[in-house]
C-alpha positions in Angstrom: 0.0 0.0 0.0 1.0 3.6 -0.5 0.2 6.5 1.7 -1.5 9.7 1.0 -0.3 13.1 1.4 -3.0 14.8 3.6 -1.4 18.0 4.6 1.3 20.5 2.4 4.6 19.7 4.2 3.9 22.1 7.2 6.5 20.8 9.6 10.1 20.8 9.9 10.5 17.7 11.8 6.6 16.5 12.7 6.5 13.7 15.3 4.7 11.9 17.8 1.0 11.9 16.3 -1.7 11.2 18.7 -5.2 10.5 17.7 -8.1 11.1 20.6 -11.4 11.7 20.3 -11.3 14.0 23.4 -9.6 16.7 21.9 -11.1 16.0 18.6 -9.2 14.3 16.6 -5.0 13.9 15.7 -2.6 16.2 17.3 1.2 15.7 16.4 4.3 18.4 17.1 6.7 20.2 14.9 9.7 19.2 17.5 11.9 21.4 17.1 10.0 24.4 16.8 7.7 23.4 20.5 4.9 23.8 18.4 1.8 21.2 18.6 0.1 20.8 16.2 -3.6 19.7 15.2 -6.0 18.8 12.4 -9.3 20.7 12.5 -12.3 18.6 10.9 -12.1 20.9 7.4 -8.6 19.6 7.0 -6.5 22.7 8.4 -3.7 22.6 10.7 -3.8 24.8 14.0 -0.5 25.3 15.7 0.6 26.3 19.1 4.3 26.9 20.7 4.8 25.3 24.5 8.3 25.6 25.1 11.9 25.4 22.5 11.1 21.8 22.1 7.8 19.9 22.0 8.6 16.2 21.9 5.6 13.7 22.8 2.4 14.0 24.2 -0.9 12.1 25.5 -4.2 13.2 26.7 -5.0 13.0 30.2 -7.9 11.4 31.9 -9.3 14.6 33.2 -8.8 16.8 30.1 -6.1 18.4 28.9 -2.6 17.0 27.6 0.8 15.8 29.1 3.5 17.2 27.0 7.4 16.3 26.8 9.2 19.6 26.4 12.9 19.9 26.5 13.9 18.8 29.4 10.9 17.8 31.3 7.6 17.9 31.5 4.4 20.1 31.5 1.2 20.0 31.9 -1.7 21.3 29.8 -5.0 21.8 31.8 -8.7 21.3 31.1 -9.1 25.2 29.9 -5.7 25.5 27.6 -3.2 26.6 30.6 0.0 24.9 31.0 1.0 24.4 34.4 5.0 23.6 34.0 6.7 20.8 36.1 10.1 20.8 37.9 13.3 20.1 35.0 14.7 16.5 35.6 18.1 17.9 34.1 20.1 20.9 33.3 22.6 19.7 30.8 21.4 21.9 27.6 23.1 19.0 25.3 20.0 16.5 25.9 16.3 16.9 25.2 13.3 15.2 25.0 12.3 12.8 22.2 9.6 10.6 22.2 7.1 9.0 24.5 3.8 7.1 25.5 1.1 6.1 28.4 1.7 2.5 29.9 -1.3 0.9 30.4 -1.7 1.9 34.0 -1.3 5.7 33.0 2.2 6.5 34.0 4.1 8.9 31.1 7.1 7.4 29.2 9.5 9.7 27.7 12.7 9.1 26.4 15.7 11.5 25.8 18.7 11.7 23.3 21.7 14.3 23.1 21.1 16.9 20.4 24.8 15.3 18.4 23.4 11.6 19.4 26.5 10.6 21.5 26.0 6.9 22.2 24.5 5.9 25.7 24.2 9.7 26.9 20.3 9.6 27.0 17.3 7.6 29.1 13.9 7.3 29.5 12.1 8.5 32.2 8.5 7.6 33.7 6.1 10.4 35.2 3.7 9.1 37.7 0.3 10.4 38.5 1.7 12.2 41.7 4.1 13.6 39.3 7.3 11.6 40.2 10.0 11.2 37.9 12.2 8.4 37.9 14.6 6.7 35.4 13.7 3.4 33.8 16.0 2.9 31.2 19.6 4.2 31.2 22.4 4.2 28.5 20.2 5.3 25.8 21.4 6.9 22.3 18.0 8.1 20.6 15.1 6.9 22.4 11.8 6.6 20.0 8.8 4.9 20.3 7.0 3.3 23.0 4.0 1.4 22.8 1.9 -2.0 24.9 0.3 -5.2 23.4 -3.0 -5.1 23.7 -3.2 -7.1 26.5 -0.5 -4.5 28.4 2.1 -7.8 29.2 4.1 -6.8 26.7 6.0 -3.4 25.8 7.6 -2.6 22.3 10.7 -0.1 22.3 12.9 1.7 19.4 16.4 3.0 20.6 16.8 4.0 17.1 21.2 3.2 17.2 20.4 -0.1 17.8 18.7 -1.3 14.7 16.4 -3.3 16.5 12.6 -3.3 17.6 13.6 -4.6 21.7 10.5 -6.1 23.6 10.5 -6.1 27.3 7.8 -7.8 29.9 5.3 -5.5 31.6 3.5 -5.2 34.8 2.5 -2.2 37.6 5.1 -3.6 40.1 8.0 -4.4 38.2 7.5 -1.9 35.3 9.5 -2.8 32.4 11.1 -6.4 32.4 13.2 -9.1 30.5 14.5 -6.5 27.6 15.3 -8.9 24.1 15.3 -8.2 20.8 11.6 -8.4 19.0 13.2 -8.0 15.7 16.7 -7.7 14.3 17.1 -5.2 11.1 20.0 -4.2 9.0 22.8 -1.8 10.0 21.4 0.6 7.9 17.5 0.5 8.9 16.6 2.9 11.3 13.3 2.3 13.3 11.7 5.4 14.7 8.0 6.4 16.5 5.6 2.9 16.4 2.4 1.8 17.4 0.5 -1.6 18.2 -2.9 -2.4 16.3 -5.5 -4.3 18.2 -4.3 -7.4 16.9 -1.0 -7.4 18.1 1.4 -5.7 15.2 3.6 -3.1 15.9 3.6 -0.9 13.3 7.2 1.0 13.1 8.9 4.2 10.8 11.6 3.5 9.3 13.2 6.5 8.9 15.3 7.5 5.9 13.6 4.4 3.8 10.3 6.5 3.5 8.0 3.5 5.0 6.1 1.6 7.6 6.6 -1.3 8.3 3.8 -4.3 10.2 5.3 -6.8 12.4 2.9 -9.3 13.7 3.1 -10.3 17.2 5.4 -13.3 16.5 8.0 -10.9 14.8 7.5 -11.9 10.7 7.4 -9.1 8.3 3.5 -8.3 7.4 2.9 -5.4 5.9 4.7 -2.2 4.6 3.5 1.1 3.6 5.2 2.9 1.0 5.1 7.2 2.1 6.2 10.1 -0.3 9.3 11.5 2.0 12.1 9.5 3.1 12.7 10.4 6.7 9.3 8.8 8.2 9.6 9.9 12.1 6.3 8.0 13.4 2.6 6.8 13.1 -0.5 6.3 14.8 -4.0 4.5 14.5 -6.8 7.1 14.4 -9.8 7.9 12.9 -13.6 7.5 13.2 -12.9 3.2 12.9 -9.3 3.8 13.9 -8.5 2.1 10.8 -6.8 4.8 9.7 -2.6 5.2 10.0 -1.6 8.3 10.4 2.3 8.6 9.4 4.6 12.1 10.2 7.9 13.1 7.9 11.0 15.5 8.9 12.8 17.9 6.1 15.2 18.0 9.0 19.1 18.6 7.5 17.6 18.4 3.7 18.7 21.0 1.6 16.3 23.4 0.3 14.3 21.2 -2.7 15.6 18.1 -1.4 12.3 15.4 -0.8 10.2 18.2 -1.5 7.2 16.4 0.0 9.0 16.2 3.5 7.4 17.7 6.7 3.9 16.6 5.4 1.5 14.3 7.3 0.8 11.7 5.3 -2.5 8.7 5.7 -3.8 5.4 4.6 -6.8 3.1 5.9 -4.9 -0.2 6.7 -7.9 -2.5 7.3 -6.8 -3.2 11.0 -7.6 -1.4 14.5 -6.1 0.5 16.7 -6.4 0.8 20.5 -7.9 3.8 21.6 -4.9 5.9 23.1 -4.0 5.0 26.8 -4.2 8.2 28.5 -2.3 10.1 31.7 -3.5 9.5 35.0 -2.4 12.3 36.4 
């Protein structure tokens, strides 16, 4: 299959979409510019800055949104205000890159240094009371997060290891028994993902300009062809949520270069998604 373009390219390095109905629809962020951004029902994009960086966010269950910034996190409320949280770290060389909700609403975001020096990042997990603590150390560029349906199971990219790692879940232990889910090439480079309602984890590959379906016992499935090469992440969404919704970065391109890049791009995939676990907190 081959994705649409649905949107002019209207990002420099769009990440992290989100689809929930309870703020209407698919919100996703221009990173690097701490802009999110959002889809309005006649096809527009609305924008708005939180910070120097926006890197992931989720909804919470009371309204609002939990949003990665820089080098932490903040809150955004029921009524639009933003009610910022303590930094975890001062070290201007690392940020925030991607994230997601466990299944028992805790926030996962993990972090990279802005020249991707090996094993300088981590990811960190913000509880409801709004503790943060580290769960995974020596890190290079942490990407996407997502749980199996049944929440037993959690599937992680740290992009420099060309591999999809798996790890065991559960509220006590957290994150478990970290092996590899699926091996790629030296040259593949797995970003943001997502898991469909039957079990396949759905992953960017990021400089081949595709998606690619795993099913739950790790075979090759599907893959989705999309007009810009550096394919940053994807997300189930829609009315159905049948439909994947797949973000693209122009960033380092030179003017002209994959002129479609930045653009959010779409296909229905005749599979489910989950609706979007959301923050507790």
């Amino acid at each position: 299959m081959r994705a649409e373009q649905l949107t002019d390219p209207v990002a420099y390095h769009a990440e992290g979409p989100v689809w929930s109905a309870a703020w209407g629809g698919l919100r996703w962020v221009d990173m690097l510019a701490g802009d999110i951004l959002s889809l309005t029902d006649a096809g527009a994009v609305a924008r708005r800055n939180v910070g120097t960086i926006a890197a992931a966010l989720r909804p919470r269950r009371g309204g609002g949104a939990v949003i990665a910034v820089e080098r932490g996190f903040v809150l955004e409320n029921r009524d639009g205000s933003i009610t910022p949280l303590q930094e975890i770290w001062t070290d201007s060389s690392i940020r925030m890159n991607e994230g997601g909700c466990d299944p028992d609403g805790r926030f996962y975001c993990g972090s990279m240094a802005y020249d991707q020096r090996e094993g300088a990042a981590t990811v960190y997990r913000l509880d409801a009371d709004r503790t943060v603590r580290p769960v995974i150390d020596a890190v290079t560029v942490s990407n996407g997060i997502d749980w199996s349906p049944d929440g037993s199971l959690a599937y992680y990219n740290d992009t420099a290891t060309h591999s999809i790692q798996l790890f065991d879940y559960d509220r006590e232990a957290g994150l478990t028994g970290r092996r590899t889910f699926v091996a790629l090439g030296d040259d593949d480079s797995p970003d943001g993902l997502t898991v469909d309602a039957d079990g396949g984890v759905w992953v960017a590959m990021n400089g081949a300009g595709e998606v690619r379906r795993y099913r739950a016992d790790g075979r090759l499935d599907d893959v989705i062809e999309v007009g810009a090469r550096q394919v940053t992440a994807c997300t189930l969404g829609g009315t159905n949520l049948d439909e994947l919704f797949i973000t693209t970065s122009r960033e380092n391109l030179d003017p002209g270069d994959d002129p479609l890049a930045g653009s959010l791009f779409s296909v229905k995939v005749g599979v489910r998604g989950m609706p979007v676990r959301e923050f507790a907190g």
